[in-house]
C-alpha positions as CSV (number, residue, x, y, z in Angstrom):
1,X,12.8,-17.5,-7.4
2,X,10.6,-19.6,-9.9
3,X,10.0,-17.5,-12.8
4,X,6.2,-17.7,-13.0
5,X,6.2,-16.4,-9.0
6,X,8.3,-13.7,-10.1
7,X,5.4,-12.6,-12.8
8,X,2.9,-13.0,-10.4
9,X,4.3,-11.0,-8.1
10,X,6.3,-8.6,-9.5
11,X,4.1,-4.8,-9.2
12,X,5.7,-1.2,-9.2
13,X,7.8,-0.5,-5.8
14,X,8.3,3.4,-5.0
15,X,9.4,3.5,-1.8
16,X,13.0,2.3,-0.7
17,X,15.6,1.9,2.5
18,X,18.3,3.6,2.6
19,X,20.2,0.5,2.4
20,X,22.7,0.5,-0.5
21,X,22.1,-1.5,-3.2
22,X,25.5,-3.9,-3.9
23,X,26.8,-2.9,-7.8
24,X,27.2,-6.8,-8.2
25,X,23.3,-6.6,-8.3
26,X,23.0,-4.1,-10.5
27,X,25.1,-6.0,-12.9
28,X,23.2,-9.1,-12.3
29,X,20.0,-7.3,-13.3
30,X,21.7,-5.6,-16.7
31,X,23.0,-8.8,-17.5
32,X,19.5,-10.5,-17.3
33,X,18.1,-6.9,-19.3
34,X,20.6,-7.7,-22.3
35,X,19.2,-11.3,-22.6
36,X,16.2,-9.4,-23.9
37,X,15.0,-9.7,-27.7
38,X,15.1,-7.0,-29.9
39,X,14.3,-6.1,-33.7
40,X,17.3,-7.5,-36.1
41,X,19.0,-8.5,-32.8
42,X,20.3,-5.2,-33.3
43,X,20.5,-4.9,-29.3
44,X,20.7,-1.1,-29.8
45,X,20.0,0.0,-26.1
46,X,22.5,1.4,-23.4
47,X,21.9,1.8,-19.4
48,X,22.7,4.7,-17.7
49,X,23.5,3.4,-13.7
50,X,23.2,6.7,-11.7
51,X,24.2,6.8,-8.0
52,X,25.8,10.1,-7.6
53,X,23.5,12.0,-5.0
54,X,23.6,15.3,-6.8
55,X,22.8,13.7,-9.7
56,X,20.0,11.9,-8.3
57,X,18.9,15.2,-7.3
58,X,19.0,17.3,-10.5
59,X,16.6,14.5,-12.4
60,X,14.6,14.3,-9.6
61,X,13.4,18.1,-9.8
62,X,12.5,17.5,-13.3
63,X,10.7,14.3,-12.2
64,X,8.8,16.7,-9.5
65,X,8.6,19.5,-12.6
66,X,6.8,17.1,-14.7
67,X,4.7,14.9,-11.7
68,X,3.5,18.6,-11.0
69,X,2.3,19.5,-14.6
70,X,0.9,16.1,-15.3
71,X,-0.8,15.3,-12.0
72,X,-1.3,18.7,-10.4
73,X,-4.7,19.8,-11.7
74,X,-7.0,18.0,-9.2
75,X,-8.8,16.8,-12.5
76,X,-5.7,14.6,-13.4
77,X,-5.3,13.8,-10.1
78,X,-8.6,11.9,-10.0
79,X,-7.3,9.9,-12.9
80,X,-5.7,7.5,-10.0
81,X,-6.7,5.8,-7.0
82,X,-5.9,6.8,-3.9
83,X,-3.3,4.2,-3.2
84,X,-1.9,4.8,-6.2
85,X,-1.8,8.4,-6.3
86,X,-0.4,8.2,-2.9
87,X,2.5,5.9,-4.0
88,X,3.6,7.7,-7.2
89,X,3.7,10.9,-5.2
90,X,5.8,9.9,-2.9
91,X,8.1,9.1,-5.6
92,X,7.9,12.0,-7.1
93,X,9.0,14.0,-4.0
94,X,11.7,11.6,-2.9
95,X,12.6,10.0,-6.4
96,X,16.6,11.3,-4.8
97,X,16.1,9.3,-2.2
98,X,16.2,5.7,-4.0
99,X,19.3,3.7,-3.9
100,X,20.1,3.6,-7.8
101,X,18.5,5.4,-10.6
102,X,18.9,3.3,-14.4
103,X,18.0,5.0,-17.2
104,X,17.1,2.7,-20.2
105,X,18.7,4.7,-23.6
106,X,18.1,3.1,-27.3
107,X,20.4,4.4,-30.1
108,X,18.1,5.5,-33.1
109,X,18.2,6.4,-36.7
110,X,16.5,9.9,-36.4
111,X,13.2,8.9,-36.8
112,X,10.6,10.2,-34.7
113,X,9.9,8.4,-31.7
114,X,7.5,5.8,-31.6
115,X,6.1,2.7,-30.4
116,X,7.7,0.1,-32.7
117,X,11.0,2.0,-31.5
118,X,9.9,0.8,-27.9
119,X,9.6,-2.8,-29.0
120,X,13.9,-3.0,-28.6
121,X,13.7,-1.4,-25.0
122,X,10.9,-2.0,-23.5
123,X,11.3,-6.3,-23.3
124,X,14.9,-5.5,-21.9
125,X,13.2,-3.0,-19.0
126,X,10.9,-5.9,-18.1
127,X,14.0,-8.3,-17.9
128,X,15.7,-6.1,-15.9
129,X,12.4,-5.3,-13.2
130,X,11.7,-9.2,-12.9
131,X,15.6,-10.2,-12.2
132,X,15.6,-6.7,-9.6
133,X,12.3,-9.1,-8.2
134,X,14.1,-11.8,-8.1
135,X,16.8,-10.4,-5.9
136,X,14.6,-8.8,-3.5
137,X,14.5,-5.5,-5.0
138,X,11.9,-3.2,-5.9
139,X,11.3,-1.1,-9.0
140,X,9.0,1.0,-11.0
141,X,9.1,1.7,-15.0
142,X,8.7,5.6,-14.8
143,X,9.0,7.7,-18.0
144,X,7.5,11.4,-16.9
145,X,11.5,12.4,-16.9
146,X,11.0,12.8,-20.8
147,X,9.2,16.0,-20.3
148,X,12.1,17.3,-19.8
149,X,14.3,15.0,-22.2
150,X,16.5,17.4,-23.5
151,X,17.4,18.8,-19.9
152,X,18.1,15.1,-18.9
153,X,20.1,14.5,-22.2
154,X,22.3,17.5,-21.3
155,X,23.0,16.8,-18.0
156,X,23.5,13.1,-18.7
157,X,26.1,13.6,-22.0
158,X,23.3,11.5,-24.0
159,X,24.4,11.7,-27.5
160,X,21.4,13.2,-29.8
161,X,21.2,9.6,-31.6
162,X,19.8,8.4,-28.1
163,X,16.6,8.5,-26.9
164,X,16.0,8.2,-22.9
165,X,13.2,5.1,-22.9
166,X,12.7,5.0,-18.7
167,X,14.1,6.2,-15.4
168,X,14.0,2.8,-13.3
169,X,14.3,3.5,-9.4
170,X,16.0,0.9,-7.9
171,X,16.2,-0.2,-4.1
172,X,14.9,-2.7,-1.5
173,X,11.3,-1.8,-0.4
174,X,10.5,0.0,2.5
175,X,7.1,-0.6,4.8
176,X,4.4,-0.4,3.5
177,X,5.3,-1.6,-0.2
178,X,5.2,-5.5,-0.7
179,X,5.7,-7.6,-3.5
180,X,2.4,-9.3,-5.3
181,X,-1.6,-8.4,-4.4
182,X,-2.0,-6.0,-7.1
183,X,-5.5,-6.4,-9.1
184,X,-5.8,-7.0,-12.7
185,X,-8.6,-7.4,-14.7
186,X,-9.7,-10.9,-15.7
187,X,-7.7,-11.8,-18.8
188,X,-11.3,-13.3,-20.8
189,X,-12.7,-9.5,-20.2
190,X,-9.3,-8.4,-21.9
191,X,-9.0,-11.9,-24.6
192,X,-10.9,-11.5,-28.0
193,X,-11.1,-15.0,-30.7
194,X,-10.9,-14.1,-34.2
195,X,-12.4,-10.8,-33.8
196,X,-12.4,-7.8,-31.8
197,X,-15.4,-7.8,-29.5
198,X,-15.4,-11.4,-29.7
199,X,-15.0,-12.3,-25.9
200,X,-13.0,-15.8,-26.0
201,X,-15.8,-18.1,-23.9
């Protein structure tokens, strides 16, 4: 697929077949994530490939715990459309149910988390969703597991100098989730020159 069509189509998939997802692909997609840059080239994250069905189902009730407490109170709720809120749900009751589960690790240095920490994971998530798009399969970037990081930790073995970065679902999409069609804003109401506030014309 050209890369640009990828881009433009690529959006969050959360619903999946049942049909299994071939570990070939899986490496494919890692091997695409790792390509990613990072600060220093230090490369310092780690992918968690989780297909175990009782696995799947212990992280998915702390998925569900933390969907609940986030996205429960109807005043929340409202935060999201209705398509939306209707997708991620959905997830959020059947997050089991997807073929694969990756969860995106980075080795730290004790510091507290933070966003420039993100900077050496986050470019090797996107990677990995655009090769998945690529290859015909759908994913979303979820990180409402950390709620519950240290439960996750636990069950996982994740050494303390790791910090869980995303739980990426991973499967081919089931009706009525399709690739592309999903709205952004304009990028000159998003694009300042020089200044903030000063629209690019």
């Amino acid at each position: 697929m050209d890369l640009f069509e990828a881009i433009r189509s690529q959006r969050a998939i959360r619903r999946y077949t049942d049909e299994p997802v071939p570990m070939d692909l899986i490496h494919r997609i890692l091997a695409f994530a790792v390509r990613a840059p990072s600060g220093g080239n230090q490369q310092p994250w780690s992918f968690i490939v989780i297909t175990d069905p009782s696995l799947k189902a212990r992280i998915s009730v702390f998925y569900r715990r933390s969907w609940d407490e986030v996205y429960g109170p109807p005043e929340r709720a409202a935060t999201l459309s209705r398509q939306v809120f209707s997708s991620a749900s959905g997830l959020a009751e059947n997050m089991a149910e997807a073929p694969v589960l990756i969860m995106a690790c980075i080795k730290h240095d004790g510091a507290p988390s933070s966003l420039g920490r993100g900077a050496s994971i986050y470019p090797a998530v996107q990677n990995l969703m655009l090769a998945a798009r690529g290859l015909g399969l759908g994913t979303a970037l979820t990180t409402l597991h950390k709620r519950y990081e240290s439960e996750i930790k636990n069950l996982l073995d994740i050494p303390d100098n790791v910090e869980t970065a995303a739980l990426i679902p991973v499967g081919y999409p089931a009706s009525p989730e399709h690739f592309g069609g999903s709205r952004r804003r304009p990028v000159l109401e998003l694009t300042y020159l020089e200044q903030w506030g000063k629209l690019v014309n």
